[in-house]
N, C-alpha and C positions, 0 to 999 in steps of 0.2 A: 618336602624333600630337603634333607642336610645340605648346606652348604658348603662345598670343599675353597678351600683354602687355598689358595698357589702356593707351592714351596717358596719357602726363606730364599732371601738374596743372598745370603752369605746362610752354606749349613756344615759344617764341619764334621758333623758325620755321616755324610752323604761318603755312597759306596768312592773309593778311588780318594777320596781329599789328603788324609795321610801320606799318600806316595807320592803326591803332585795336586799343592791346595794353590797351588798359582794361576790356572786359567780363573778358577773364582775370586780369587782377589782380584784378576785384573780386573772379572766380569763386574763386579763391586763397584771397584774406581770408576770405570766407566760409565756405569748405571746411578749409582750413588755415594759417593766419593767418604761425603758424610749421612750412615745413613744407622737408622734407630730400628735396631730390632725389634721382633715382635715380643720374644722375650725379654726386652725393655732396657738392656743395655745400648750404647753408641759405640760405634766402628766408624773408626776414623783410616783410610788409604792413600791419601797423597801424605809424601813427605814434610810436605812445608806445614798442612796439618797439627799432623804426628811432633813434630817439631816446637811448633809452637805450643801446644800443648802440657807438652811435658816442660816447660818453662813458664808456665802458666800457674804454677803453686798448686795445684791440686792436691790430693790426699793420697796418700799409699794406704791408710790405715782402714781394716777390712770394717771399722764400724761407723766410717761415715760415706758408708753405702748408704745413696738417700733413697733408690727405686724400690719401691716395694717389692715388685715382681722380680728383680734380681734376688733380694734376698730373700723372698719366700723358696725360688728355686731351690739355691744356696743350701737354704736348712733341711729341701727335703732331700738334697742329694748328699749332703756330708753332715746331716745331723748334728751332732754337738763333739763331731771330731775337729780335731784341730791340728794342725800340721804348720810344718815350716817352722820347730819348739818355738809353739805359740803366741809368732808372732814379735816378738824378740828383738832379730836380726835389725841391722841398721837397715837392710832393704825395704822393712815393714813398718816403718816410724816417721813420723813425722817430726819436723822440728818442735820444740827444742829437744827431743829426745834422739830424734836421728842426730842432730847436731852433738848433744853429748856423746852418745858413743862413737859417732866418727871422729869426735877431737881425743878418747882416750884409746880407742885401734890406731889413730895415728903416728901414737907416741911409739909402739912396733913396730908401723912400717918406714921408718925410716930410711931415705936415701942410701945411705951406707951400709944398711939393714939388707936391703933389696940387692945393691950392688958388688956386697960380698959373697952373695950366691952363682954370682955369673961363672965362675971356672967349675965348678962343681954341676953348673947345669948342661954347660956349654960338653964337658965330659961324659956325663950322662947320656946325652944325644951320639955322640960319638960312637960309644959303646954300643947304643943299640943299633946302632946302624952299622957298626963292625956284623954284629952279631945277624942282624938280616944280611948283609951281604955273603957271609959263609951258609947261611940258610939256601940263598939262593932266590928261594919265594917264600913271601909273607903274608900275612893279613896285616896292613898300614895298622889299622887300631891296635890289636892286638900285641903289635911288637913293636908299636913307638907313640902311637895317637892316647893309650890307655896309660900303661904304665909311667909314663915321663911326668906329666903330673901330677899323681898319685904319690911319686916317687920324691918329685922338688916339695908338692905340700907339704908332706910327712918328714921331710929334713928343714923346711922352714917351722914349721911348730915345735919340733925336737921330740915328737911323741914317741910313746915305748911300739917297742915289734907291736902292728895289727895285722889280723887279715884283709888285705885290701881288697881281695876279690870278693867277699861277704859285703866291703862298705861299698864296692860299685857295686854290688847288686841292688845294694838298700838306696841308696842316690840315687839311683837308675828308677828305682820306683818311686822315690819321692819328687821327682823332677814332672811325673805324669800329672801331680796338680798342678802343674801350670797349663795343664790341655783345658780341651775341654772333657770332660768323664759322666758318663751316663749310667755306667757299671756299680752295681753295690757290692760285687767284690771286689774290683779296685780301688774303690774308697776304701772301705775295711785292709788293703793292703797298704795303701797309703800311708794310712793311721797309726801299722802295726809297723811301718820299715821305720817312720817317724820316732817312733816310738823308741824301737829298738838302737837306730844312730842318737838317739838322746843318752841315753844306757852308755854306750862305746866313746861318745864326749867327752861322760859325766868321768867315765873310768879313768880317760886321758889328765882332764884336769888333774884331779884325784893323785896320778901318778907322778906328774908335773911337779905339786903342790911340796911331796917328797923330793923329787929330782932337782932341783932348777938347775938351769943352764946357760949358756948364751946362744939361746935359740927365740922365734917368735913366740909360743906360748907360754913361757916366761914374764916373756916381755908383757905380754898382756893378764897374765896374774898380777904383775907387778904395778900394772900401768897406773896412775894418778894423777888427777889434774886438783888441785885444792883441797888435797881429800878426798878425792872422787874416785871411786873406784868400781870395775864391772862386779857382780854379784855374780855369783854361781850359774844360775837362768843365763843371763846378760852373756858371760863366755861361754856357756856352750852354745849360743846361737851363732856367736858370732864365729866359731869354730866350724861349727858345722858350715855357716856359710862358706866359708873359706875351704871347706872339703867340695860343698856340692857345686857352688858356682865355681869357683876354680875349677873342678874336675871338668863337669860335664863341657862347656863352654871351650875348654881349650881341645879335648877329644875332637868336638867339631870340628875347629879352628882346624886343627892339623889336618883331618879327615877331607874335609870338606875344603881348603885349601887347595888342598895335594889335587883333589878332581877336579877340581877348575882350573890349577895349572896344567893337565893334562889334556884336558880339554882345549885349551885355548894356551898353550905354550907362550904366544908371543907376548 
């Protein structure tokens, strides 16, 4: 007679996890705080943890995955796609290479860089919230949580007219690699929005390269530490980072802010 298996401690695609995957994390914590899946990665749920952890030097780089069974998974769920422009970004690097590109992205975000955009942001908010207020009623995202990001990124890089609403939709799916994904067409979508925001970067630069300005993507064509400079690859990751994590992160923020103020006013 087969042996059946008890369900995983932690299963993420268990009906219902999506809308509310917090009773199982608490279940987790309290059952196994630290504990080794069966598919062979480690889930860590207390803070102090989590914490210690990520200060503990480990590797961001996806090839010193040492578990076998993670990365057998791996290749048969996203094959020899590759996302996130392949790995690139300062998110995806270990030193000294995270170290090099954050000391030449730093040379753009400068203090004075960042704080010349305050009246220009702080306006921006304004407006839209003029403008919901003669609406009446609104969708938060829609008409302050979405666009005001979308809006400060695209005047901090100094990029020519895009359609923003085609690049939230491509961030929007390339943000699902960071779930977990079972799907072989959302892989294949994944791949193809990746793909496509790599195209829409590359155009930016490209236009930039024509244009300069005193704006941020400029400044990072421009940037140099000893000679050192990002390569083509190198800025569009780090562009895109600054579209997708900026975007999507601060949409929460506003979104999901706004309902816990509401929730809990005091």
């Amino acid at each position: 007679m087969p042996q059946t298996l008890p369900p995983p401690l932690f299963d993420p695609f268990a009906p219902g996890f999506t809308d509310d995957p917090y009773p199982q994390y608490a279940a987790v914590r309290a059952g196994a705080p630290v504990h080794r899946h069966p598919i062979g990665f480690w889930l860590l749920t207390r803070y102090e943890d989590v914490s210690w952890l990520l200060r503990a030097g480990l590797s961001v780089e996806d090839r010193n995955i040492l578990d076998r069974e993670l990365l057998d998974l791996r290749e048969q769920v996203y094959g020899d796609e590759v996302t996130r422009s392949g790995g690139l970004s300062m998110l995806d690097r270990d030193p000294p290479d995270h170290t090099r590109l954050r000391r030449l992205v730093s040379k753009a975000f400068t203090p004075r860089a960042i704080e010349a955009l305050r009246p220009r942001i702080t306006r921006l908010v304004e407006d839209m919230l003029d403008a919901a207020e003669r609406q009446g009623r609104v969708d938060l995202v829609d008409a302050l949580a979405f666009p005001l990001p979308f809006a400060v990124i695209a005047e901090m890089l100094g990029t020519p007219p895009a359609d923003h609403e085609r690049i939230r939709q491509l961030s929007g799916t390339v943000v699902r690699s960071l779930e977990p994904v079972n799907d072989p067409a959302m892989v294949a979508a994944i791949a193809a929005a990746d793909a496509e925001l790599t195209q829409i970067a590359a155009g930016m630069i490209a236009w930039k390269r024509a244009n300069p300005a005193d704006d941020l993507l400029t400044a990072l064509v421009n940037a140099e530490d000893d000679g050192d400079v990002l390569d083509d690859d190198e800025l569009i990751a780090q562009t895109l980072l600054l579209y997708i994590a900026g975007h999507e992160t601060t949409v929460n923020l506003i979104a999901g802010g706004t309902l816990a103020l509401l929730r809990h006013p005091a």
